[in-house]
C-alpha positions as CSV (number, residue, x, y, z in Angstrom):
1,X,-2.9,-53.7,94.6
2,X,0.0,-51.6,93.6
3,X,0.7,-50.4,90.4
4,X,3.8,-51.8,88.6
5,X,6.6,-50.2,86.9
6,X,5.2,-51.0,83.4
7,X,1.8,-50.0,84.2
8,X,2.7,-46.7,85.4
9,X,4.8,-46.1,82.5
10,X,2.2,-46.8,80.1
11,X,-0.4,-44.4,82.4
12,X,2.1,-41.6,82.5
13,X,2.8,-42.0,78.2
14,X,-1.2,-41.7,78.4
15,X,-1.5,-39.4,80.4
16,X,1.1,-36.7,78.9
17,X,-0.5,-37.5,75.1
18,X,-3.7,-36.0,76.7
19,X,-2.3,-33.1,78.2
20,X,0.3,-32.0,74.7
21,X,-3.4,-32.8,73.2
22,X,-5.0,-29.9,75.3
23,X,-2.4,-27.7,74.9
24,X,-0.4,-25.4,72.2
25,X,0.6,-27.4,69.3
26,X,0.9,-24.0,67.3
27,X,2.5,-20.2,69.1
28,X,2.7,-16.8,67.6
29,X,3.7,-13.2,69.4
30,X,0.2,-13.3,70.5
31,X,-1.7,-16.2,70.4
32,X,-1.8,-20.2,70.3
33,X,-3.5,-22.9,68.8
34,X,-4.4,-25.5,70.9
35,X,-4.4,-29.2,69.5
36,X,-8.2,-29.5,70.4
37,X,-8.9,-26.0,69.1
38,X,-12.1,-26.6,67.0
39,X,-11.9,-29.7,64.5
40,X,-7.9,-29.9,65.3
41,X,-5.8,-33.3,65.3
42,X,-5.3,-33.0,68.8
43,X,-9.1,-34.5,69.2
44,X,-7.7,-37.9,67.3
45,X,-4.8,-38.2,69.8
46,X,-7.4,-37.6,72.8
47,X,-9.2,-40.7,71.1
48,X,-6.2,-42.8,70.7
49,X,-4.7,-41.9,74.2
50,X,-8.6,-43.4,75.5
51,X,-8.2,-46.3,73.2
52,X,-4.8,-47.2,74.3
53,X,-5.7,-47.0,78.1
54,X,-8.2,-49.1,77.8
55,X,-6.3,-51.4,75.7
56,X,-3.9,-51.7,78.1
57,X,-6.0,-52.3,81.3
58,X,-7.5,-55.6,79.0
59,X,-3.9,-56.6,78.3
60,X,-3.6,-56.1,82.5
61,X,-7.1,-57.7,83.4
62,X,-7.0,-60.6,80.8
63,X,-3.9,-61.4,79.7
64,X,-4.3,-61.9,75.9
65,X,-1.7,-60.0,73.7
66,X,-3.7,-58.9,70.8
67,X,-4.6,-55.6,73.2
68,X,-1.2,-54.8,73.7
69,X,-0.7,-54.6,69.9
70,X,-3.3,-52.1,69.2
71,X,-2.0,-49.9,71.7
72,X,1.0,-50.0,70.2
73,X,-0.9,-49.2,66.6
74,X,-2.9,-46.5,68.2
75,X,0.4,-44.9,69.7
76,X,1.6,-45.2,66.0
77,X,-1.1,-43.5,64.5
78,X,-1.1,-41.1,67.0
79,X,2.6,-40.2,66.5
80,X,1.9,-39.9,62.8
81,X,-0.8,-37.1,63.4
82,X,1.9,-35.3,65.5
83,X,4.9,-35.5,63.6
84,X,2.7,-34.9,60.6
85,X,1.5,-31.7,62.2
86,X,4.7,-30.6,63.5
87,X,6.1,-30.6,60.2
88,X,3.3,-28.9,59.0
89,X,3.8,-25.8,61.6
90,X,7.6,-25.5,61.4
91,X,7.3,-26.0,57.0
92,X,4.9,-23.1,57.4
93,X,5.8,-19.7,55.4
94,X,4.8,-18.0,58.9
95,X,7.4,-20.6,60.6
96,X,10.2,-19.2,58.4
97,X,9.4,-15.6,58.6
98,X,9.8,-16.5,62.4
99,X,6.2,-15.9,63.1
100,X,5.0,-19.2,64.3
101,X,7.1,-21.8,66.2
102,X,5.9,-25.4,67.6
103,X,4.3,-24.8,71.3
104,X,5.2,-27.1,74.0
105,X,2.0,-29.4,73.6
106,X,2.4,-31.0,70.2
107,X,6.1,-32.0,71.0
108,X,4.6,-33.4,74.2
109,X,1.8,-35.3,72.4
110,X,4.5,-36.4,70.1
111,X,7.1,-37.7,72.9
112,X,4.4,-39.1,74.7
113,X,3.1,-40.9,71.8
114,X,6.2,-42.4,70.9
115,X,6.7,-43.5,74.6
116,X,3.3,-45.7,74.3
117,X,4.7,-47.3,71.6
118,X,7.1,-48.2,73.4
119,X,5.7,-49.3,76.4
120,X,2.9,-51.1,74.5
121,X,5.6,-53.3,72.5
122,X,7.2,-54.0,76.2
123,X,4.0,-55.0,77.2
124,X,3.4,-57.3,73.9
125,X,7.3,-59.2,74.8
126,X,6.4,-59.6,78.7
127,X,4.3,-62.9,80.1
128,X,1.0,-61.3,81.0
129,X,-0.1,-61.3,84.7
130,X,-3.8,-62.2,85.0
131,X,-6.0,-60.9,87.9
132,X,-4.7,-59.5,91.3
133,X,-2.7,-62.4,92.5
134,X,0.4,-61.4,94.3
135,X,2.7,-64.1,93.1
136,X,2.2,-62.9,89.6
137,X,5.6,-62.5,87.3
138,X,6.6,-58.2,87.3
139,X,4.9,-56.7,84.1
């Protein structure tokens, strides 16, 4: 069975929120802080990225919309922990003595997070395809 247009939009949003998770939410002349560094919010993304997938494939598999809608809440909630943190890196005293800029994987996390979102609420508006039946309606 092939993967549809939606579906790999939503795997992609997924995918990207758990790879801005893993990587430098926080850079400095000479090091970084990864969003999974230790007890970091990156760890709460990584679980609602998870939650969200597999939200998603019961949305594919079953058809009922409820799924759908708690993707979208988890992409939500997950795009609150990263704009929350980015504001918290570039607010910082080290940010505006220019010692500490955003890194690449929080804006990343926070893109991709918003993208779920989004995809999640396209899935909520589309008729649900049950099953692998070819003459199912594009989701």
């Amino acid at each position: 069975m092939k993967a549809k247009p939606l579906q790999l939009w939503a795997g992609a949003s997924i995918a990207l929120m758990l790879i801005g998770s893993f990587g430098p939410w926080a850079k400095a002349p000479f090091a970084s802080v990864g969003g999974t560094d230790g007890s970091n919010d990156g760890w709460l993304v990584v679980l609602l990225a998870v939650a969200a997938a597999g939200l998603l494939y019961l949305r594919v598999k079953r058809g009922s919309s409820w799924p759908a809608l708690v993707a979208a809440l988890a992409g939500i909630g997950a795009t609150a922990i990263t704009i929350s943190d980015r504001g918290n890196v570039s607010g910082s005293e080290f940010a505006d003595a220019g010692l500490v800029q955003v890194g690449w994987g929080l804006n990343l996390a926070m893109i991709a997070s918003i993208s779920l979102v989004v995809v999640s609420l396209v899935f909520l508006r589309r008729p649900a395809s049950v099953g692998s039946d070819n003459s199912s309606p594009e989701v």
